[in-house]
C-alpha positions in Angstrom: -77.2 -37.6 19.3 -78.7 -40.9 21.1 -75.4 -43.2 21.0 -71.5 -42.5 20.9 -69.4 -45.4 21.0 -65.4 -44.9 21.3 -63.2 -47.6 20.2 -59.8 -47.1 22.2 -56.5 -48.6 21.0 -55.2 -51.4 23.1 -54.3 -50.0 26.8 -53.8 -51.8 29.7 -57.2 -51.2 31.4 -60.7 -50.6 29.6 -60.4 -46.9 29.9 -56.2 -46.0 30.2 -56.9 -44.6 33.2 -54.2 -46.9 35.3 -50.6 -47.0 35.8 -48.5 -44.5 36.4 -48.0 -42.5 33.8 -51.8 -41.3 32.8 -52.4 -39.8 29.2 -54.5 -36.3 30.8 -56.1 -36.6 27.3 -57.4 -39.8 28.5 -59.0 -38.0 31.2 -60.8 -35.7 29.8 -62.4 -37.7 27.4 -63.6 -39.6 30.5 -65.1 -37.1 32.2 -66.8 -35.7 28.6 -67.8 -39.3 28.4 -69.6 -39.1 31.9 -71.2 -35.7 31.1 -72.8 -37.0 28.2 -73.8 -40.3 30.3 -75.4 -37.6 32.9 -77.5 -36.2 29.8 -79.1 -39.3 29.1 -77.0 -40.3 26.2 -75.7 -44.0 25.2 -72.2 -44.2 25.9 -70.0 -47.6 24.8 -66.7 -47.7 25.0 -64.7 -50.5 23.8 -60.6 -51.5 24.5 -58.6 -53.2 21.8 -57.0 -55.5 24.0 -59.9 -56.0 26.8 -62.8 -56.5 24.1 -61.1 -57.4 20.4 -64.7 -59.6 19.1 -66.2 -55.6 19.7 -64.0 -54.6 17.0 -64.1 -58.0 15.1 -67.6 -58.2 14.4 -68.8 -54.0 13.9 -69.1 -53.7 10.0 -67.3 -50.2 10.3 -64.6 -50.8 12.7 -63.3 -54.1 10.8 -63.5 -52.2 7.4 -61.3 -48.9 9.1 -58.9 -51.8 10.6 -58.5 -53.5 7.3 -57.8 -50.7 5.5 -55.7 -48.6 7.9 -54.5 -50.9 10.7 -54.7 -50.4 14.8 -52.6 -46.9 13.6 -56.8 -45.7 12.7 -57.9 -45.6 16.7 -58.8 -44.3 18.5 -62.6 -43.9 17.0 -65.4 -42.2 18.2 -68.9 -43.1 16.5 -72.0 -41.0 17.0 -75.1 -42.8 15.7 -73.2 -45.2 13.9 -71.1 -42.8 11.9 -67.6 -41.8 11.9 -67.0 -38.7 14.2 -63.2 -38.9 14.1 -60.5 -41.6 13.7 -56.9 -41.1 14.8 -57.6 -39.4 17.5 -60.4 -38.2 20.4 -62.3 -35.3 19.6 -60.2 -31.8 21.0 -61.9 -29.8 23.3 -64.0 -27.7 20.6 -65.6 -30.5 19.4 -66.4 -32.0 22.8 -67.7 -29.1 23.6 -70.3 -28.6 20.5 -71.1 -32.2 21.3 -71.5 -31.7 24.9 -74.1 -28.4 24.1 -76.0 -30.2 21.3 -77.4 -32.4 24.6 -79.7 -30.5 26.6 -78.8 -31.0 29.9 -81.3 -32.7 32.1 -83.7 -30.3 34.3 -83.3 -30.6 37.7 -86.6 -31.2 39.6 -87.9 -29.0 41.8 -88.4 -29.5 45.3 -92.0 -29.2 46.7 -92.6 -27.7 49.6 
């Protein structure tokens, strides 16, 4: 896995993480986001309402919205393919994601 782009449903802020009533789905997709980040993987994330030519003008994600609508986000692309639509991956699949990314090794401190 080098790239995962999400492509969120319109919210009111680039990640949904505003207001005061905050989806705690939201968050945790966030935070896998920012693991994933830490292990050197391509994260993009893109907002129905904050970046609509993103959606416009990726070959996939204008063929899903023709066919299915704004009802088919969110979706979450790894390497270009469709990981899910309809919804963020649950925790299960997060978590197979998350361990299919070696985590970085620390360097060791000389002495």
């Amino acid at each position: 896995m080098k790239t995962i782009q999400v492509f969120d449903p319109p919210m009111c802020c680039s990640t949904g993480l505003c207001g005061t009533n905050i989806d705690t789905e939201l968050i945790r997709v966030s935070a896998w986001l920012t693991q994933l980040r830490k292990r050197g993987v391509t994260v993009e994330r893109q907002n129905l309402s904050q970046q609509p030519m993103a959606f416009a003008q990726h070959p996939t994600i204008k063929a899903l919205m023709d066919q299915k609508g704004v009802e088919v986000f969110p979706v979450v692309l790894i390497d270009g393919a469709v990981h899910v639509q309809g919804r963020y991956p649950n925790a299960a699949e997060r978590e197979a994601l998350l361990q299919a990314v070696p985590a970085p090794v620390a360097e060791k401190a000389t002495l």
